[in-house]
Structures are given as structure tokens and as C-alpha cells.
C-alpha positions as CSV (number, residue, x, y, z in Angstrom):
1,X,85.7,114.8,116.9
2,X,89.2,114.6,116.4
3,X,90.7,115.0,112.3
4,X,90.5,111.8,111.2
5,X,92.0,112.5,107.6
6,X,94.8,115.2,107.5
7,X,95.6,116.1,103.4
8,X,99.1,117.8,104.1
9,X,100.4,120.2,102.0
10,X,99.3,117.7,98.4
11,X,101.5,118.6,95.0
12,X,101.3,115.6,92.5
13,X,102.9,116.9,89.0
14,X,103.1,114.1,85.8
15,X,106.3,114.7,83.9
16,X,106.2,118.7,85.0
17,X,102.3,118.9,84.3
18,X,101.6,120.8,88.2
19,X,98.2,118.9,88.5
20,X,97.9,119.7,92.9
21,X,100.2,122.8,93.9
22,X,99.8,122.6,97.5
23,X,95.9,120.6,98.5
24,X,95.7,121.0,102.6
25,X,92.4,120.2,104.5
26,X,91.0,117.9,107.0
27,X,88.4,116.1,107.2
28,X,86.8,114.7,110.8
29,X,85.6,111.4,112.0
30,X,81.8,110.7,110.4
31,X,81.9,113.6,108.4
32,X,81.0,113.8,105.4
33,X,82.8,115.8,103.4
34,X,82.2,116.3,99.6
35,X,85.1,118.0,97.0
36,X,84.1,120.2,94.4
37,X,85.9,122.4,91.5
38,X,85.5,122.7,87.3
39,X,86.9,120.4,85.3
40,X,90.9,119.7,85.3
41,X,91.2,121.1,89.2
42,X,92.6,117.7,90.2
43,X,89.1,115.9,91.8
44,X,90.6,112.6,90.8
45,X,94.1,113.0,91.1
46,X,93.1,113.9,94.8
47,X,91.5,111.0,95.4
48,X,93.7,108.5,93.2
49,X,96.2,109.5,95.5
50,X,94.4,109.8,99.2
51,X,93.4,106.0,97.8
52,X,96.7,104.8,96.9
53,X,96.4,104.5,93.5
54,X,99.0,107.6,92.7
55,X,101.8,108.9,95.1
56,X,102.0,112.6,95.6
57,X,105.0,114.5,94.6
58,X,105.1,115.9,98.0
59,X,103.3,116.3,100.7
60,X,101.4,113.9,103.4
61,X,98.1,111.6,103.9
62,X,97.5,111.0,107.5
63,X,94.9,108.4,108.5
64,X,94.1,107.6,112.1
65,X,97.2,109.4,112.8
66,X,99.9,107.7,110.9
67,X,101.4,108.7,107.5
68,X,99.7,106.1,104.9
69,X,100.9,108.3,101.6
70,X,102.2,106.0,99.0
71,X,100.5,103.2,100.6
72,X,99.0,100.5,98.1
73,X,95.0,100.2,97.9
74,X,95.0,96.6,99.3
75,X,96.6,98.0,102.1
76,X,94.4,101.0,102.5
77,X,91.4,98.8,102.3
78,X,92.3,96.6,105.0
79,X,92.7,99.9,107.4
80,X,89.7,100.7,106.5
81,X,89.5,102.5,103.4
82,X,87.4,101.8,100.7
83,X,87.0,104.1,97.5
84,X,84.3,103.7,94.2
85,X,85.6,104.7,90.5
86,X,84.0,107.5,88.2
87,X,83.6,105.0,85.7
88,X,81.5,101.7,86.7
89,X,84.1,99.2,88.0
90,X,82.3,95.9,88.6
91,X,82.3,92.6,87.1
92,X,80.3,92.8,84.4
93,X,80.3,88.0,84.1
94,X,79.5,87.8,87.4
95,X,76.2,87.8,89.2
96,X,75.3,90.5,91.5
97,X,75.6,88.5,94.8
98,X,78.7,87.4,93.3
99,X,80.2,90.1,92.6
100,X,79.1,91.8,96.2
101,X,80.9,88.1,97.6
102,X,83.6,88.5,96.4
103,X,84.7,91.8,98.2
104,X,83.5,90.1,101.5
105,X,85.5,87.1,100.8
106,X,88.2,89.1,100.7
107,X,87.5,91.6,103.5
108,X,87.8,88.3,105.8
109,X,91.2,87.0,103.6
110,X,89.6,83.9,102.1
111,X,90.6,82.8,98.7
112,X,88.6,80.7,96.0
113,X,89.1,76.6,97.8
114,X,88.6,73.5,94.8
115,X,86.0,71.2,96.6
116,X,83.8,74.5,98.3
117,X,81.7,76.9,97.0
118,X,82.2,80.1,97.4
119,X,79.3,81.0,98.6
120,X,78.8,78.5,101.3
121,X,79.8,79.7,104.4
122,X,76.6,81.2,106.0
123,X,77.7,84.1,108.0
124,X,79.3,85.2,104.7
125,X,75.9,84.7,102.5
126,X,74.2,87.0,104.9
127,X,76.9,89.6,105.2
128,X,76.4,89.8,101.0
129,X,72.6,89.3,101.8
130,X,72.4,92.6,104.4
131,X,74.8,94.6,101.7
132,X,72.7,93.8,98.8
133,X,69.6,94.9,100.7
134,X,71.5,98.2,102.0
135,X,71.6,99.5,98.3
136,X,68.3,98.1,96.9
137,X,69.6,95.1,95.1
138,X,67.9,91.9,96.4
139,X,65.4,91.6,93.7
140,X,67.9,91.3,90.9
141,X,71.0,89.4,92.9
142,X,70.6,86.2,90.2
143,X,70.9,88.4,87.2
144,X,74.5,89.2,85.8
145,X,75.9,92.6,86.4
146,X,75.9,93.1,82.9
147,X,72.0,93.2,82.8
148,X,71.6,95.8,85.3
149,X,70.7,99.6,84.5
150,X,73.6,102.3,84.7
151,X,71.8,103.2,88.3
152,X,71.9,99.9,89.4
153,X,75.3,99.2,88.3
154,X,76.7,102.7,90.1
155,X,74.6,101.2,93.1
156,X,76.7,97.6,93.0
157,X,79.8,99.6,93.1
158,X,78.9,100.7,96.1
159,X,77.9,97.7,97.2
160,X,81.1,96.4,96.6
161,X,82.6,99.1,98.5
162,X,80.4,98.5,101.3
163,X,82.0,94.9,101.4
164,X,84.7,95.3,103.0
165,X,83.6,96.7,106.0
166,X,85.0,100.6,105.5
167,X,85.5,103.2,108.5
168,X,85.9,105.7,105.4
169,X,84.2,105.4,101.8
170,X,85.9,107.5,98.8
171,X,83.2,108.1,96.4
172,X,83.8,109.7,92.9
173,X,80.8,111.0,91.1
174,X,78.1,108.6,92.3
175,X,76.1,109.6,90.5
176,X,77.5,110.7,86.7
177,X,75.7,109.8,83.8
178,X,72.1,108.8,86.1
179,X,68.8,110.5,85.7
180,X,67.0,112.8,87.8
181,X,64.8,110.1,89.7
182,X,68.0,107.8,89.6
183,X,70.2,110.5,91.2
184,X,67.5,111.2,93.7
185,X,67.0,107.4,94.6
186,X,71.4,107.4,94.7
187,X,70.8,110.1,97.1
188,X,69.0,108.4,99.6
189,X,70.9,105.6,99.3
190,X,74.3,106.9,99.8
191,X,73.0,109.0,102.7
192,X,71.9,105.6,104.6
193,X,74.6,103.1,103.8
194,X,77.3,106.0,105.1
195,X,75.6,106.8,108.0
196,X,77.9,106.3,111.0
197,X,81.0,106.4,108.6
198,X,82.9,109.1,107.4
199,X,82.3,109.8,103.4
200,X,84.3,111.8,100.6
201,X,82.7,112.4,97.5
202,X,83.6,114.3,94.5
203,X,80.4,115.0,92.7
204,X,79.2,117.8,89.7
205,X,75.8,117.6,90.9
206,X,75.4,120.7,93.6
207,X,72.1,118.9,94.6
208,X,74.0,115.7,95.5
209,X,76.6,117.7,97.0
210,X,74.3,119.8,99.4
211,X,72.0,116.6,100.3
212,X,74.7,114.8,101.9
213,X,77.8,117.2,102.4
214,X,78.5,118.4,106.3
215,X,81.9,120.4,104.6
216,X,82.6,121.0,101.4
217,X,86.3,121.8,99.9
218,X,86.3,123.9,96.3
219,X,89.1,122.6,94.3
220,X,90.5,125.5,92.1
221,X,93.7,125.2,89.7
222,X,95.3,122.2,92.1
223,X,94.5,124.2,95.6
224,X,92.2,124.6,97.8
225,X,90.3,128.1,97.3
226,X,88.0,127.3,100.4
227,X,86.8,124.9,102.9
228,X,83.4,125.1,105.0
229,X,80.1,124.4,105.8
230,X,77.4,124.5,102.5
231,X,75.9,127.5,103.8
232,X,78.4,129.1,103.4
233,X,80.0,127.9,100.7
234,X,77.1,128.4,99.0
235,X,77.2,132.1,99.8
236,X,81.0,132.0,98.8
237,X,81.9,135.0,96.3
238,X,85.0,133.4,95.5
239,X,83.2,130.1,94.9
240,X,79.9,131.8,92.8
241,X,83.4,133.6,90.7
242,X,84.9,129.9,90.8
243,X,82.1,127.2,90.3
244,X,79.1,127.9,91.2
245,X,78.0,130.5,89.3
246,X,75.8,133.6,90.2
247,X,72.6,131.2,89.4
């Protein structure tokens, strides 16, 4: 497997705050790789800026290859990357096929047309259908997002960021705020809508983390201490001294 994402040499400072001093890993094709660190190491700067959202100080995102640093999201997600929030991002007025239709929609470039409904080209209906079955949502696809549980409502996220057809998914603490039987069911269903694509996720959870995680990078004071497999990451000094914790 060839690196597939190359984080070069990352600084990202607001105003002369040094947030990332110097983030450098790489992550392969199909691997999934999951971020960790305490609070204020820089998870979500990292991400807001391999996702276009933020543009590093310095330093280099290579994708596929080619530099896409800087790069806008709606760019990014038409290459091929896709990226969930922390916080639920959906629309709470719409209903859940809805809201998963209109990522496909625009996945295939088609805007909102007067005299059709949106939802009436077939091939589109079941692309929405397939997601919405991928992350356990078919028996509530009527009912407004806003009347779905916080689980269900992190699982329409991903739904939505299943939509647009993503070689790599960005996902940032899946499962935050869920339950023990909801972060176990997230589990599962993360691990089978990403297989055969290559997944990032920051996540708090070391359960989560160690379920789905091939490599995991530790995040400490805006670098990175150390990247490797769980085993050994999990057997990490530095990282017990860190994060983890001797428990």
C-alpha cells in the first residue's frame, strides 16, 4: 500500500497562539488510522485543516499525491474526501431521507429543479435507500431529524458523509456524548460502512479507538509524540505518561 495521505511538517498558529508545531505522519490507503491526545493538543485543528476548513501556517497536505493544503471543502469532497463534525451537523427540518438526499444530490452535481421533485429520480432514491440501510436508519427515514435520538442523529451524520461517495472519511468523535450500548452499536457500524475505505477518527473513547484503529497517532502539545500499531501504542511509556494513563 502506497501513503495515501502525507501530513507534512503541520504548524497552524491563530494570532501567535502555536496550536500545531510541526504534525508529520502518513496515513496509507484503507487504513484506518485514528488520532488521539488530551484536551487542547490540536485534534480538531488537525482535522479542520486536512479538511479544508483552516489553512496551516506552514507545512503540506498531500492527497493521492498532489498538494490539496488550503483547498476548500467542496473541493476536497469532490476528490474524495468527506469529513463528520464533533458537534451533530445535520438538518434538524428536514427528514431523514431528505437530509441523506441531499448530499447525493449533490455528489452527482444536481441542484433543486421547480416542476421535479427532488426525490424522483430512481437510481438516486436507492443510492439514499442503500445509505440509510448502511447505518441502521430505514425504519425512521419519514421522521424529521429533529426527532431522532443523539445516536441516531451522530449515525445520520455519517450517513450524510457516506453520500458522497468518499475514498476517505474524516470522523471527529463519533461517538461523544452516546451511551455505552449506543457507542457499542456506533462501533459496529462505523467499522462496516468504512470497510474498503480509508478512515481517520479522533475519538476520547480508547475502546472505540482500539475497535477500529489499524495505527494510531498521539497528539501531544501540537506534535506528534508517536505513531504505530495499538499494541504498541498501548504499551507506549511515553503514551501511558501522556494519555493513557498507567490504568
Amino acid at each position: 500500500m502506497s501513503d495515501y495521505l502525507h501530513i507534512q511538517n503541520i504548524h497552524k498558529d491563530f494570532s501567535g497562539l502555536k496550536v500545531l508545531t510541526g504534525v508529520e505522519f502518513k496515513v496509507k490507503e484503507k487504513e484506518r488510522h485514528a488520532v488521539i491526545g488530551p484536551n487542547g493538543a490540536g485534534k480538531t485543528t488537525l482535522f479542520n485543516i486536512i479538511s479544508g476548513k483552516f489553512k496551516p501556517s506552514s507545512g503540506a497536505i498531500l492527497f493521492k499525491g498532489k498538494d490539496i493544503s488550503g483547498k476548500p471543502s467542496h473541493i476536497l469532497n469532490h476528490r474524495g474526501l468527506s469529513r463528520s463534525f464533533q458537534i451533530t451537523n445535520v438538518f434538524q427540518e428536514l427528514s431523514v431521507f431528505d437530509n441523506i438526499l441531499s448530499g447525493v444530490r449533490s455528489r452527482y452535481g444536481l441542484r433543486y429543479h421547480f416542476f421535479k421533485k427532488p426525490g424522483s429520480d430512481r437510481k438516486i432514491c436507492e443510492k439514499v435507500e442503500a445509505i440509510l440501510e448502511e447505518v441502521g436508519l430505514s425504519d425512521v427515514k419519514d421522521q424529521p431529524a429533529s426527532s431522532l435520538s443523539y445516536g441516531q442523529q451522530r449515525a445520520l451524520e455519517i450517513g450524510i458523509t457516506l453520500s458522497t461517495e468518499p475514498e476517505l472519511i474524516l470522523l471527529d468523535e463519533p461517538t461523544a456524548g452516546m451511551t455505552r450500548e449506543e457507542t457499542d452499536q456506533a462501533i459496529k457500524m462505523i467499522d462496516k460502512v468504512t470497510a474498503g475505505r480509508t478512515l481517520i477518527v479522533i475519538e476520547h473513547d480508547m475502546e472505540v479507538v482500539f475497535s477500529l484503529a489499524n495505527t494510531i497517532s498521539v497528539l501531544h502539545y501540537g506534535t506528534i509524540l508517536v505513531s504505530d500499531s495499538p499494541d504498541k501504542i498501548r504499551n507506549d511509556q511515553r503514551v501511558k505518561d501522556a494519555y493513557l494513563g498507567e490504568g
